[in-house]
C-alpha positions in Angstrom: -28.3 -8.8 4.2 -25.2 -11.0 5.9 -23.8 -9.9 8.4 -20.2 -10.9 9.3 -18.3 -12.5 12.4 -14.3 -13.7 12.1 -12.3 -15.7 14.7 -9.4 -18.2 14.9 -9.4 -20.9 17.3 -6.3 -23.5 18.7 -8.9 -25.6 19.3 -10.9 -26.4 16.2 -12.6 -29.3 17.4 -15.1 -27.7 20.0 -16.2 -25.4 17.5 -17.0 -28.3 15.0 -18.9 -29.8 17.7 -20.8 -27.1 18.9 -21.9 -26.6 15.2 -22.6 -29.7 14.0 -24.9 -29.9 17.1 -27.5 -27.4 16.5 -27.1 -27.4 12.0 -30.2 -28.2 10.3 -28.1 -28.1 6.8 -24.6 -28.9 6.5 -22.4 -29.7 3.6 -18.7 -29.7 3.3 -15.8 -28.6 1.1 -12.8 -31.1 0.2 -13.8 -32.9 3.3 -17.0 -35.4 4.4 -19.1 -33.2 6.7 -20.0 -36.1 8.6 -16.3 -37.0 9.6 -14.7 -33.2 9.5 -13.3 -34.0 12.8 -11.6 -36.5 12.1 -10.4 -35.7 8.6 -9.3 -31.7 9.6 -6.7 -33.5 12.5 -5.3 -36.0 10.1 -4.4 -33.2 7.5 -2.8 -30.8 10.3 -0.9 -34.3 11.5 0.1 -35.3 7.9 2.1 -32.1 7.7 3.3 -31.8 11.7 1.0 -28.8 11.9 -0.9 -29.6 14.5 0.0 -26.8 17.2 -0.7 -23.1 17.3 -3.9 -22.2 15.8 -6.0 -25.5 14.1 -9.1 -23.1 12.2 -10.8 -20.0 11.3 -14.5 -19.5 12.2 -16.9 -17.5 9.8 -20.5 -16.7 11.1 -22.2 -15.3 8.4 -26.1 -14.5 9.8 -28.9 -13.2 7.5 -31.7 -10.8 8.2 -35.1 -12.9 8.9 -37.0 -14.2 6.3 -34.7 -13.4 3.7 -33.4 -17.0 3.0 -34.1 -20.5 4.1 -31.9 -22.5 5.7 -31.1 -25.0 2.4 -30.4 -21.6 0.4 -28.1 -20.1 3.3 -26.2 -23.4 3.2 -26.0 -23.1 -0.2 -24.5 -19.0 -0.2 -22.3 -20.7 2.8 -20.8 -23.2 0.9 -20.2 -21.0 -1.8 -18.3 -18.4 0.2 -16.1 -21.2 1.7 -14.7 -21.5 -1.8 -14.0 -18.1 -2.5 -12.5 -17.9 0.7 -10.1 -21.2 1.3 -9.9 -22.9 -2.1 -8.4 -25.9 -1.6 -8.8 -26.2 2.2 -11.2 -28.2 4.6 -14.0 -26.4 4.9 -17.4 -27.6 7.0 -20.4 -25.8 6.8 -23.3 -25.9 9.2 -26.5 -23.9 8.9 -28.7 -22.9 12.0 -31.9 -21.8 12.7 -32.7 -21.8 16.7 -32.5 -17.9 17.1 -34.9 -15.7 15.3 -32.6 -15.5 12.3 -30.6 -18.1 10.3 -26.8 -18.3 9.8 -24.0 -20.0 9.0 -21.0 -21.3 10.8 -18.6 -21.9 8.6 -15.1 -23.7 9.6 -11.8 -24.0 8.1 -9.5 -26.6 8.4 -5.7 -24.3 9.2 -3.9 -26.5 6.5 -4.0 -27.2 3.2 -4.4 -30.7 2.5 -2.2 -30.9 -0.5 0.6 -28.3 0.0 0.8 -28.3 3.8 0.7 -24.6 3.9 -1.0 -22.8 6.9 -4.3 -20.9 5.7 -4.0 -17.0 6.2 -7.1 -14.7 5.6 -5.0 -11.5 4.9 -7.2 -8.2 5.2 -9.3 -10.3 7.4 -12.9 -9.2 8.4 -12.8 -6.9 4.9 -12.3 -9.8 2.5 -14.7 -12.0 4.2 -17.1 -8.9 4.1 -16.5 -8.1 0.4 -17.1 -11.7 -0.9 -20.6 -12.2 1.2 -21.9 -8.9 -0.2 -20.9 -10.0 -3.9 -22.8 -13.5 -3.2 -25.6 -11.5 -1.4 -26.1 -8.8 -4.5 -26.2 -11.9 -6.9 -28.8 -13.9 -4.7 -31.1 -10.8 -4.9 -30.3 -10.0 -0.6 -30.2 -6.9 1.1 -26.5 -5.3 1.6 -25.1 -4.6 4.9 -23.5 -0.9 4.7 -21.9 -0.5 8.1 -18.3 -1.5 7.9 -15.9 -2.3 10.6 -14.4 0.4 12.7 -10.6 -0.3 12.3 -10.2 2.2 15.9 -13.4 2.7 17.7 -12.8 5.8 20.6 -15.5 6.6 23.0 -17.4 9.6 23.7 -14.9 9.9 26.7 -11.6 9.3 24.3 -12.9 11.7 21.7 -13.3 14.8 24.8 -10.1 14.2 25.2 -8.8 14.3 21.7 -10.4 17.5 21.0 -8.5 18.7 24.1 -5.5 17.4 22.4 -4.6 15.0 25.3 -4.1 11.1 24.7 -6.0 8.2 27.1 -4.8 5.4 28.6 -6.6 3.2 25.9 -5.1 5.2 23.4 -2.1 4.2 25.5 -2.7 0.9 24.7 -3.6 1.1 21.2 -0.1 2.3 20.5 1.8 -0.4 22.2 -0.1 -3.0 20.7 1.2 -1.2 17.0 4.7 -1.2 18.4 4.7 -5.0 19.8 2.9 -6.2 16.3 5.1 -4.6 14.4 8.1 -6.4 16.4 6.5 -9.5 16.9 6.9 -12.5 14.6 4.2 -14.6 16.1 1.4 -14.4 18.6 3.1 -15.7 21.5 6.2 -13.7 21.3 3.4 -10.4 20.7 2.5 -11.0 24.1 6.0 -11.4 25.7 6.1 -8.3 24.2 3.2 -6.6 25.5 4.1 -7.5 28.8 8.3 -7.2 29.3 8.1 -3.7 27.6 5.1 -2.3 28.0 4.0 -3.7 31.4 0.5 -4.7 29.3 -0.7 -7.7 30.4 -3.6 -9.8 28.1 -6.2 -12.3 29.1 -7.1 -14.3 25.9 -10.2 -16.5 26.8 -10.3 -18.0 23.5 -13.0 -15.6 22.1 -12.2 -12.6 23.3 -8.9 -10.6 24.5 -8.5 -8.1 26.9 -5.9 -5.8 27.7 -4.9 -4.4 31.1 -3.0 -1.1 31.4 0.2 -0.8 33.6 -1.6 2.0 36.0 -4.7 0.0 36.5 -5.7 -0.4 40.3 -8.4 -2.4 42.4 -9.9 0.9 42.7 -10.0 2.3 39.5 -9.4 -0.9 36.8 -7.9 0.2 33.7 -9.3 -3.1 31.1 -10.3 -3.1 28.1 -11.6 -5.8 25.0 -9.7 -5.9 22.0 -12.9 -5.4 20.1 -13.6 -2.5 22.3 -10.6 -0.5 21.1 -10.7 -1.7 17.4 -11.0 -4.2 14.7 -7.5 -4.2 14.1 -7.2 -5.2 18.3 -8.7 -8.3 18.2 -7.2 -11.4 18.1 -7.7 -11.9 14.9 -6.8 -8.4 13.6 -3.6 -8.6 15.9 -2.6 -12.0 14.3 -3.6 -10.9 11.0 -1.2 -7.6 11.5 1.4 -9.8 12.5 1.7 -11.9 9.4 0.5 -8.9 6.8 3.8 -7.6 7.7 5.6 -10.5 7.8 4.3 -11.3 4.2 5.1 -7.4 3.3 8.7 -7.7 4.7 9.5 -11.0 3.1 8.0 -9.3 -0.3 10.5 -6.5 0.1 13.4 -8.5 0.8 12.7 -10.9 -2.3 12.0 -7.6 -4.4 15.8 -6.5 -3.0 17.2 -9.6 -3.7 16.2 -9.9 -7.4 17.1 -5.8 -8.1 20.8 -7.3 -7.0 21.1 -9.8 -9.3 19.7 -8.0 -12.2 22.6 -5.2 -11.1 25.0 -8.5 -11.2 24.1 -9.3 -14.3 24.0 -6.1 -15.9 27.4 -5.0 -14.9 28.7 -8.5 -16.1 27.0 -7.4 -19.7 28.3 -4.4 -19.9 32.4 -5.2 -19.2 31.8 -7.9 -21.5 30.6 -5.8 -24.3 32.9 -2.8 -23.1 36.0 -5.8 -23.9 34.3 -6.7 -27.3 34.0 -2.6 -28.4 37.4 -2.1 -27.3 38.6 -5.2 -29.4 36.7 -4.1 -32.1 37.8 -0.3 -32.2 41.5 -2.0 -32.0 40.6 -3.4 -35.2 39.4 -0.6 -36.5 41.7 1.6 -35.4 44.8 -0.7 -36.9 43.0 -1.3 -40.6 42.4 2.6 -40.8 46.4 3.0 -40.4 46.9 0.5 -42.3 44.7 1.7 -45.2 46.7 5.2 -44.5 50.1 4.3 -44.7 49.4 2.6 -48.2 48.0 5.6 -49.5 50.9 7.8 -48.5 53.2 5.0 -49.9 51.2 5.1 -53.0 51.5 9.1 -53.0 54.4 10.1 -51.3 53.9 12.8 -49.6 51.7 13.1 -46.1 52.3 12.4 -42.9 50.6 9.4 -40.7 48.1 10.2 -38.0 46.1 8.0 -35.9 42.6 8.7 -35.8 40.9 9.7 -32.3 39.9 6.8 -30.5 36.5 6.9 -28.7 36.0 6.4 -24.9 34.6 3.5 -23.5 31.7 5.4 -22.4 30.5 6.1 -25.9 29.7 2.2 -26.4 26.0 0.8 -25.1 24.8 -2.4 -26.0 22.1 -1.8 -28.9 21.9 1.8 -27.6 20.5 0.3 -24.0 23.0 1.6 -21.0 22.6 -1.6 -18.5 23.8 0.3 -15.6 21.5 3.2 -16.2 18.5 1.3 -16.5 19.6 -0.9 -13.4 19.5 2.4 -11.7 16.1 3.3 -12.9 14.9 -0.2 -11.8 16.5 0.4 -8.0 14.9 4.3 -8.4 11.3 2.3 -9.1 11.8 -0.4 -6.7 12.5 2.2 -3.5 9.1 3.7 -4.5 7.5 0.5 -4.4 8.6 -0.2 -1.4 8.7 2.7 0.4 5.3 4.5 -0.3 6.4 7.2 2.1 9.4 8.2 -0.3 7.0 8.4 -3.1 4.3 10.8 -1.6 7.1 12.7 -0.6 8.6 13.2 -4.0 5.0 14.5 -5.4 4.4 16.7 -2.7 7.7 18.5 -3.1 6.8 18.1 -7.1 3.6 19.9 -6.3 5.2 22.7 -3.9 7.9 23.4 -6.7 4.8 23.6 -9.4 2.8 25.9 -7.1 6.5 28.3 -7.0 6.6 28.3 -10.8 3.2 29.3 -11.2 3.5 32.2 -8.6 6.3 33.7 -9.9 4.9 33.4 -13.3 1.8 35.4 -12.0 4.0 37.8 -10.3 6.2 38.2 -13.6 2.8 38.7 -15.2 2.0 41.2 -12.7 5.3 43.4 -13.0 4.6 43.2 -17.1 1.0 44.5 -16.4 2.4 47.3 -13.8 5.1 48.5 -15.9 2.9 48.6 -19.1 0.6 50.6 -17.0 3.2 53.2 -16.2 4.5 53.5 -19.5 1.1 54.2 -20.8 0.8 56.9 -18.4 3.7 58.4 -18.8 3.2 58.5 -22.8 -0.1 60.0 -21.7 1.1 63.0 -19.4 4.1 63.8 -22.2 1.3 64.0 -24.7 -0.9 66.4 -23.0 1.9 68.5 -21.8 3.1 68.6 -25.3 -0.2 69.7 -26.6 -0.5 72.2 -24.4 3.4 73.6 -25.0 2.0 73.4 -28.4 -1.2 75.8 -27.7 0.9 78.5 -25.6 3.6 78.7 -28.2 0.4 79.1 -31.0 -0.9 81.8 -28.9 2.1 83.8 -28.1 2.5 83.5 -31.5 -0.7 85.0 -32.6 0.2 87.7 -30.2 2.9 88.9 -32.0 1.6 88.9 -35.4 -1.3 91.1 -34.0 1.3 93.6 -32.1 3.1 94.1 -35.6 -0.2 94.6 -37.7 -0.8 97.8 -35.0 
């Protein structure tokens, strides 16, 4: 079983340092293990990318006695390449606590491309790829996955009572500031000018303290306290998910507009070209007619109906339409919300139909019901008419006999 620890760093080289220290394996990916140092600064100064954060640290520890420290390495090194293909990557194995385990660190640029390295769902792909590597090296699998909100017995009290706490206080302006922030710094300007948060980031953890907080009674928490998705990491990683999301949107817009361009340029062309040709049309038919009433004499010229513009698509395929339909399954794309909507109010409609069709069923049953009764009480009060008028009748004939 491997159990996993993320983290970012702005300074990458004490980490290397402090791992390359204690390793008693250590190999390295697209870089010489021996001289990672060195190498990970010259490809962050090739590219001018040497500020803001300079690595990502993976600590991926195993259960004791399951693995040595050669075959650790050797799972290490292969989850550095499902993980950063491409990039820098140093891994160094240790073994002074009473289990082994990795610490695996990634160089923040790519060596080729330049571009910055991003581990998007974060702690969860990390997780996913080491228990994939685990299950095929024949190792136990770690089932307890990361809380992405973690409340306390305290917290949940007060949630059942329906109130909110002052961490949950904090929670939700962290959600705000991310989702307003472009970058890390400019999260915390935001934390603090509007929300009156302020954060201590020590470098391996961050803490938050809440406006009302007082000598007496201190209102701090960790980020990993309230949350995975409060950490450093999971606040930078929320930052650029939804950067990444709001760029994909806005390319996804900007392609829908041109295919709309395009479309409406295709169809005034061929709207020109079936006018022209129904011109054409329109003057050999009258053409055709006025020899033929030459030829017999007698008739009168009439123009045949010309048809609308409207009537024309290109190879039966209405551009515009399907533009439309495109736009219609773009905004569900991109707008989840929108869709969930639509098939809830599909549902509700569904669930109306089949009510009324019970209740129609209902009425049918109710009014087949009362007919048959009603056939059944004219029956019997026939047949009994029927018996009285049979007896009177009997009556009589014995009268007359005496």
């Amino acid at each position: 079983m491997a159990v996993i620890k993320l983290n970012t760093t702005d300074k990458v080289a004490p980490s290397l340092d402090y791992a390359e220290s204690r390793a008693v394996e250590r190999s390295g990916l697209n870089c010489d293990v021996d001289y990672a140092k060195e190498q990970f600064l010259k490809i962050r100064q090739l590219w001018n990318k040497n500020d803001g954060i300079q690595g990502h640290t993976v600590i991926q520890s195993f259960l004791p006695g399951e693995v040595d420290a050669k075959q650790a390495n050797e799972i290490g090194q292969r989850l550095a390449e499902k993980l950063a293909d491409g990039y820098a990557v140093a891994i160094f194995t240790h073994a002074d606590k009473h289990h082994i385990h990795n610490h695996i660190v990634i160089n923040s640029v790519h060596p080729e491309t330049g571009k910055k390295y991003h581990c998007h769902n974060g702690i969860g792909r990390v997780r996913d790829a080491s228990d994939e590597l685990c299950r095929e090296y024949g190792l136990s699998i770690a089932h307890e996955r990361p809380s992405r909100v973690r409340h306390t017995l305290a917290e949940q009290h007060l949630l059942q009572k329906g109130a909110d706490s002052w961490k949950d206080e904090i929670r939700q302006a962290i959600d705000a500031s991310v989702r307003q922030s472009s970058n890390y710094d400019k999260f915390k300007q935001t934390m603090n000018d509007e929300y009156g948060i302020s954060i201590k980031d020590s470098g391996k953890y961050i803490s938050f303290t809440h406006p009302d907080s007082t000598p007496a009674k201190k209102l701090v928490s960790r980020g990993h306290k309230l949350g995975d998705d409060y950490t450093k990491e999971g606040i930078i990683h929320g930052i650029e998910r939804q950067i990444s999301q709001k760029r994909e949107a806005d390319e996804r817009w900007e392609l829908l507009n041109q295919i709309r361009d395009t479309n409406s340029v295709i169809s005034e062309h061929e709207r020109e070209r079936h006018r022209l040709e129904h011109e054409r049309v329109r003057s050999d038919s009258a053409t055709t007619e006025s020899s033929e009433h030459a030829s017999s004499g007698s008739g009168t010229q009439t123009d045949p109906p010309r048809p609308t513009v409207e009537e024309y698509t290109i190879q039966g395929i209405d551009f515009i339409r399907l533009a439309e339909e495109i736009e219609d399954a773009d905004l569900r794309a991109t707008r989840p919300e929108r869709a969930v909507a639509e098939r809830k109010e599909r549902e509700r409609l569904a669930e109306e139909e089949r009510r009324r069709d019970a209740q129609r069923t209902r009425e049918a049953e109710r009014t087949r019901q009362q007919s048959v009764t009603v056939y059944t009480a004219t029956d019997t009060q026939s047949r009994d008419v029927g018996r009285s008028g049979g007896k009177r009748a009997r009556s009589r004939s014995g009268d007359e006999r005496g």
